[in-house]
MMTF fields as JSON, N, C-alpha, C and O atoms, coordinates in Angstrom:
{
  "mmtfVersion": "1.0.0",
  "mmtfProducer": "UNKNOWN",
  "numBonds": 319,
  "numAtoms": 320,
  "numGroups": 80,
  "numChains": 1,
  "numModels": 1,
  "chainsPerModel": [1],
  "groupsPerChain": [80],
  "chainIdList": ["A"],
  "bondAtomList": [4, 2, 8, 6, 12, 10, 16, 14, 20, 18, 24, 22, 28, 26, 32, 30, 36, 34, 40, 38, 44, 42, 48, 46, 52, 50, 56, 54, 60, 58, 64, 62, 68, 66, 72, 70, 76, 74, 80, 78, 84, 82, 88, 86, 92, 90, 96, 94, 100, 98, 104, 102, 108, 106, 112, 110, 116, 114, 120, 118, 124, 122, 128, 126, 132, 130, 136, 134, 140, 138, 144, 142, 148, 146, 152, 150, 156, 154, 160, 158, 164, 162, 168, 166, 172, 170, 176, 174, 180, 178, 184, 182, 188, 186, 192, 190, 196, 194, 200, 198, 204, 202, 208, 206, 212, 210, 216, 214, 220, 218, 224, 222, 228, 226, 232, 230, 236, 234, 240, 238, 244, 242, 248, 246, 252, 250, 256, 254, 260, 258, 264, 262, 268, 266, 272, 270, 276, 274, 280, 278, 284, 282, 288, 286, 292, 290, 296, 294, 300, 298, 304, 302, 308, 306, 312, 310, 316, 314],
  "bondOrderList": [1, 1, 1, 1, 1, 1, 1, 1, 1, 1, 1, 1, 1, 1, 1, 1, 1, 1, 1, 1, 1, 1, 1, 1, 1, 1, 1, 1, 1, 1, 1, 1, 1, 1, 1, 1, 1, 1, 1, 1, 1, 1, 1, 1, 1, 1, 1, 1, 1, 1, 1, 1, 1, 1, 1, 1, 1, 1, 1, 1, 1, 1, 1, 1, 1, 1, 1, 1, 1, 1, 1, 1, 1, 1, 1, 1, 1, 1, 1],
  "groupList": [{"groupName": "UNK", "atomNameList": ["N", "CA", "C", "O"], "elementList": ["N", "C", "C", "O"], "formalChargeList": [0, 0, 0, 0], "bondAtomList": [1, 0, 2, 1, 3, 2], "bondOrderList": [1, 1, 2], "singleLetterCode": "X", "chemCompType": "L-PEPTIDE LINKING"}],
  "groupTypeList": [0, 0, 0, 0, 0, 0, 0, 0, 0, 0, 0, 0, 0, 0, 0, 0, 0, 0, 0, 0, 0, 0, 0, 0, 0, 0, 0, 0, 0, 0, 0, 0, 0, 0, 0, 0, 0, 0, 0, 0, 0, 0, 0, 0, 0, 0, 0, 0, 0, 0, 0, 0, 0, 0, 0, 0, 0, 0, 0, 0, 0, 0, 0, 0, 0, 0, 0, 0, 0, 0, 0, 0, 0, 0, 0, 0, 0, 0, 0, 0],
  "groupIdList": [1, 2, 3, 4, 5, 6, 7, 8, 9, 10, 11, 12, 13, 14, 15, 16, 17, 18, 19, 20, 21, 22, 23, 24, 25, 26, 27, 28, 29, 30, 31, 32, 33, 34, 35, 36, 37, 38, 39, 40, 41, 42, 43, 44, 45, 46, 47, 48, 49, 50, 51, 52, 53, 54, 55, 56, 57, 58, 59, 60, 61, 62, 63, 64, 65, 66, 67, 68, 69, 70, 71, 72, 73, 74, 75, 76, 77, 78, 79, 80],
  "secStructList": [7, 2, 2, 2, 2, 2, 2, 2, 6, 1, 6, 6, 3, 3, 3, 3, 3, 3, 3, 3, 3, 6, 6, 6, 6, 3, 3, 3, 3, 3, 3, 3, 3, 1, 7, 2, 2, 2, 2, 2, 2, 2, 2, 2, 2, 2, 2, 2, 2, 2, 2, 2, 2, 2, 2, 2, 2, 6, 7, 7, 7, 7, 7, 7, 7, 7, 7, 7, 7, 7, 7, 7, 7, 7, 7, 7, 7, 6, 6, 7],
  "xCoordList": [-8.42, -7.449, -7.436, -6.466, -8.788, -8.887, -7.502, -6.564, -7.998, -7.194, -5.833, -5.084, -5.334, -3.885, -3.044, -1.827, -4.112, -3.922, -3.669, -2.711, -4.941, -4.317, -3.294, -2.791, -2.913, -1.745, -0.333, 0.577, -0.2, 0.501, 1.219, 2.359, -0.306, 0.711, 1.099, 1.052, 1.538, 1.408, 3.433, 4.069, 3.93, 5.41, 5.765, 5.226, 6.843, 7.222, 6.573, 6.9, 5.542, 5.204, 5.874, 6.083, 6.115, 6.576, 5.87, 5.99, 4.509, 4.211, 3.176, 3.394, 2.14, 0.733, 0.478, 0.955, -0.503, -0.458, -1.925, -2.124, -2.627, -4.201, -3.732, -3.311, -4.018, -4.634, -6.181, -6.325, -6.802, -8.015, -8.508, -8.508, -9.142, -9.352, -10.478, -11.112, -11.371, -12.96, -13.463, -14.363, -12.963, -14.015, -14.755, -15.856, -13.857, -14.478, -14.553, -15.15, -14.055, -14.741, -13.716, -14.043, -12.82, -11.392, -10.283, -10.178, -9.771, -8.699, -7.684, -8.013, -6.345, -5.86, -5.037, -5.023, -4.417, -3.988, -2.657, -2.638, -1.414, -0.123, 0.469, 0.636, 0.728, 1.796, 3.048, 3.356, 3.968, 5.205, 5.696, 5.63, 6.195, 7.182, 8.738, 9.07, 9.445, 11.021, 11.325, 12.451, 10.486, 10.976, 9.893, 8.793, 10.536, 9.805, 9.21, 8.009, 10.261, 9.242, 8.74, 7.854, 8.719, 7.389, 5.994, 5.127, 5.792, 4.972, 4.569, 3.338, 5.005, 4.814, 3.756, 2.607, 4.575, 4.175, 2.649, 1.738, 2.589, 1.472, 0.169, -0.975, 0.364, -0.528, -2.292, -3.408, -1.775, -3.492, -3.933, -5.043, -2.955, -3.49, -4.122, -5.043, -3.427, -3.361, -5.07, -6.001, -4.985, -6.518, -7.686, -8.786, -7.507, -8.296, -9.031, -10.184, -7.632, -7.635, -8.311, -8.787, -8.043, -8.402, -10.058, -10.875, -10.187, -11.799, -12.745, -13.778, -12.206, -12.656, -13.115, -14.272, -12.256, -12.076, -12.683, -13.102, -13.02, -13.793, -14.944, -15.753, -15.364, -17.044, -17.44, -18.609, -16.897, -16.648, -16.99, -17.729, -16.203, -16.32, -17.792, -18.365, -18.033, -18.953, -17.879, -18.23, -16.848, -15.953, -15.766, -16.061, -15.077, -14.989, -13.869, -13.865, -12.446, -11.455, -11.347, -11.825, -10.667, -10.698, -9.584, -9.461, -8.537, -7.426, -6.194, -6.243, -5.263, -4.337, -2.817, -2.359, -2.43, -0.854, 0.126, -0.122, 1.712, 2.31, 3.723, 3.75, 5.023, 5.89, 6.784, 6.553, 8.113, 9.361, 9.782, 9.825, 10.122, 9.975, 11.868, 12.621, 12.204, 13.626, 13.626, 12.968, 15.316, 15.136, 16.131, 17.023, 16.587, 18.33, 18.349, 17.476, 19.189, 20.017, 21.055, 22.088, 20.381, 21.45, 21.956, 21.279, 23.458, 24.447, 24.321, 24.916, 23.66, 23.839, 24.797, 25.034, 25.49, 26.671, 25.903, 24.717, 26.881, 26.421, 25.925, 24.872, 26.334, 26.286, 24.92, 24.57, 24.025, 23.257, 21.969, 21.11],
  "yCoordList": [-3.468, -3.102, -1.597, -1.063, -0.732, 0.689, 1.374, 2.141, 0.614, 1.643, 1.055, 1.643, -0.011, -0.081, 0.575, 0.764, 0.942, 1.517, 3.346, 4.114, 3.45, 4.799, 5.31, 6.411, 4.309, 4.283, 4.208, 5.0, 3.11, 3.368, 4.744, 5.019, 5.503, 7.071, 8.003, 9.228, 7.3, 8.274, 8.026, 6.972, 9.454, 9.43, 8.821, 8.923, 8.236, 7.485, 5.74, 4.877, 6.003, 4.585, 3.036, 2.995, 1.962, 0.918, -0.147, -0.666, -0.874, -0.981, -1.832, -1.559, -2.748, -2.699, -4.117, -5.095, -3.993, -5.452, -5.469, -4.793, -6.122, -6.543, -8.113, -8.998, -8.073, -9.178, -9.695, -9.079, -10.379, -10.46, -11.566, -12.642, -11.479, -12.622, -12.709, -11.718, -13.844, -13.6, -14.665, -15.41, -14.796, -15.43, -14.097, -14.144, -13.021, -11.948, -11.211, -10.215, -11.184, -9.663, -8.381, -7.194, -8.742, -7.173, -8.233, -9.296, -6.857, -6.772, -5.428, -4.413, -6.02, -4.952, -4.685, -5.585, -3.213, -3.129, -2.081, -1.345, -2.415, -1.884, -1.385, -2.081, -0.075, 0.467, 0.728, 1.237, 0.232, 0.703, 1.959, 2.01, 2.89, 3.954, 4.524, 4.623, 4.8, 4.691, 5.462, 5.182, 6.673, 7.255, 8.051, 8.45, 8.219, 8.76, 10.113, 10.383, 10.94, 12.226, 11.916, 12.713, 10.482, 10.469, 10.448, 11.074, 9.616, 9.266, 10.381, 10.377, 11.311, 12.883, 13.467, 13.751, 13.631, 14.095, 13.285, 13.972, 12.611, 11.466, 11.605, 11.592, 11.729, 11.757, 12.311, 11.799, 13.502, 14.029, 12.742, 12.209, 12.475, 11.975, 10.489, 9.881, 10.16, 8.509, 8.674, 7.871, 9.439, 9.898, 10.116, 10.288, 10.113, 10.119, 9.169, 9.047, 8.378, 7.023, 5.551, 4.428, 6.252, 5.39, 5.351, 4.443, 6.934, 7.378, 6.737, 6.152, 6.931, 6.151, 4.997, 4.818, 3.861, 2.517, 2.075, 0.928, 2.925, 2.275, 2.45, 1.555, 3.64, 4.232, 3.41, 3.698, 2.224, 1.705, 0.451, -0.176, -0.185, -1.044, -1.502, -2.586, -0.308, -0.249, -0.608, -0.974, -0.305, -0.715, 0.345, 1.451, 0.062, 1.483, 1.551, 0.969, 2.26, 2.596, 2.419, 3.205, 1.305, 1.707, 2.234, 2.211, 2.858, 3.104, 3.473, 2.76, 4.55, 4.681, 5.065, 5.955, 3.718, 4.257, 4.118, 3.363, 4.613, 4.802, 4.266, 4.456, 3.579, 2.769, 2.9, 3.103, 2.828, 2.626, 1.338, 0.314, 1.176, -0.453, -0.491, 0.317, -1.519, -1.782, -3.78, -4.803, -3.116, -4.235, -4.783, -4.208, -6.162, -6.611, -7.638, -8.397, -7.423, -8.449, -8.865, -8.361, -10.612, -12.019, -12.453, -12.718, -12.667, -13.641, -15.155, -15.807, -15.385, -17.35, -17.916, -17.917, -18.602, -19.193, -20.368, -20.697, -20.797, -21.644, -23.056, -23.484, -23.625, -24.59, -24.773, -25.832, -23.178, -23.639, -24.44, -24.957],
  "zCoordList": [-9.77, -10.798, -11.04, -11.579, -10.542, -11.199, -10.072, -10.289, -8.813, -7.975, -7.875, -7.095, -8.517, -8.361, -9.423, -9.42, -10.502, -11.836, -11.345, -11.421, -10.89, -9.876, -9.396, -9.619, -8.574, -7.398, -8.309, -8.065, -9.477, -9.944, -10.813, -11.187, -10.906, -11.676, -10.411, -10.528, -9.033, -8.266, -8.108, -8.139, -7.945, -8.399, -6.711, -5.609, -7.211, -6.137, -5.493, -4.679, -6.454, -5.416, -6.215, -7.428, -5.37, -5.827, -6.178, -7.288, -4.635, -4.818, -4.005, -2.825, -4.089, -3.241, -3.063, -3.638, -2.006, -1.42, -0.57, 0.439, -1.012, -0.364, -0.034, -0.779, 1.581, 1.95, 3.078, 4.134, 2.849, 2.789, 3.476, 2.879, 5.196, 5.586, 5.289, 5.651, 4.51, 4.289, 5.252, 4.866, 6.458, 7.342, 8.29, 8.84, 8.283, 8.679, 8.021, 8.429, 6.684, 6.031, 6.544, 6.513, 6.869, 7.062, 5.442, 4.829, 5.585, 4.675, 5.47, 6.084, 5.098, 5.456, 3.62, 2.781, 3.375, 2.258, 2.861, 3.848, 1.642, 1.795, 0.369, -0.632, 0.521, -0.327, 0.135, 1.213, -1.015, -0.643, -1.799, -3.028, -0.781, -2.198, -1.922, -0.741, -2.677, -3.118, -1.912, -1.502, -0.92, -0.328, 0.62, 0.238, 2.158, 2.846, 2.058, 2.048, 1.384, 0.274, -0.336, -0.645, -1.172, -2.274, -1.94, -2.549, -0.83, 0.395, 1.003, 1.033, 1.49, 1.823, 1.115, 1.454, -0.29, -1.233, -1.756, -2.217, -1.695, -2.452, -1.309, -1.764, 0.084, 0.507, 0.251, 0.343, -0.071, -0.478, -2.096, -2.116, -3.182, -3.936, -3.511, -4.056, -2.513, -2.087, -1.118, -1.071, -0.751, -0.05, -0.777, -0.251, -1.779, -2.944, -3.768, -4.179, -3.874, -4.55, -3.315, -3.485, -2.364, -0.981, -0.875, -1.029, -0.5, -0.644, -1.663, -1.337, -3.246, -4.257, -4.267, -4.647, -3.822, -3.391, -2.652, -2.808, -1.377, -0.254, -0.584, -0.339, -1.235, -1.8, -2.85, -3.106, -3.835, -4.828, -4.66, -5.42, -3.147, -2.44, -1.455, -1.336, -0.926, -0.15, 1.753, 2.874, 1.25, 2.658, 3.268, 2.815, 4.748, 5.87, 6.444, 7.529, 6.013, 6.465, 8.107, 8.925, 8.383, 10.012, 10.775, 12.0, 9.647, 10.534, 9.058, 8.056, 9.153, 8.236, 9.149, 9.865, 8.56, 9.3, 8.681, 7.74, 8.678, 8.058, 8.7, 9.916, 8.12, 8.936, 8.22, 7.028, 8.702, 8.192, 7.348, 8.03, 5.903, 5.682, 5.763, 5.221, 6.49, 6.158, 5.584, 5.774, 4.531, 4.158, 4.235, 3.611, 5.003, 5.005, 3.464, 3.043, 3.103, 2.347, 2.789, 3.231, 2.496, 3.625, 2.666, 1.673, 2.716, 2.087, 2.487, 3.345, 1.873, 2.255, 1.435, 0.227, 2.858, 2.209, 0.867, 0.868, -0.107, -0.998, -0.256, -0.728, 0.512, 0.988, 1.873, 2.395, 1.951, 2.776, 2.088, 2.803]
}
């Protein structure tokens, strides 16, 4: 909760997503924000809040990447 509480004063972001396989012990985690510049911009703070988390955790970053999110909106007919 500390670090989604974090993440949330960071301008631009929308918003976050942990999921967690515990037969092995990985998690992967996702933010979304309003715009490729907020995201820009947020980086050094988001590195921060990341660092925090994992040191907090006792967990080990294995990888940070960054992706285009697109989103369609489908008209379903009424009938479907």
């Amino acid at each position: 909760m500390i670090t989604l509480q974090a993440m949330e004063g960071v301008d631009g972001f929308c918003s976050a997503s942990l999921m967690v396989d515990r037969d092995s012990g990985h998690a992967v985690s996702s933010v979304t924000f309003d715009s490729l510049k907020a995201m820009q911009r947020s980086r050094k703070q988001a590195a921060s809040v990341r660092e925090s988390a994992t040191r907090g955790a006792g967990a080990e970053v294995m990888d940070v990447c960054e992706f285009d999110l697109a989103l369609a909106h489908l008209r379903v007919p009424e009938l479907a």
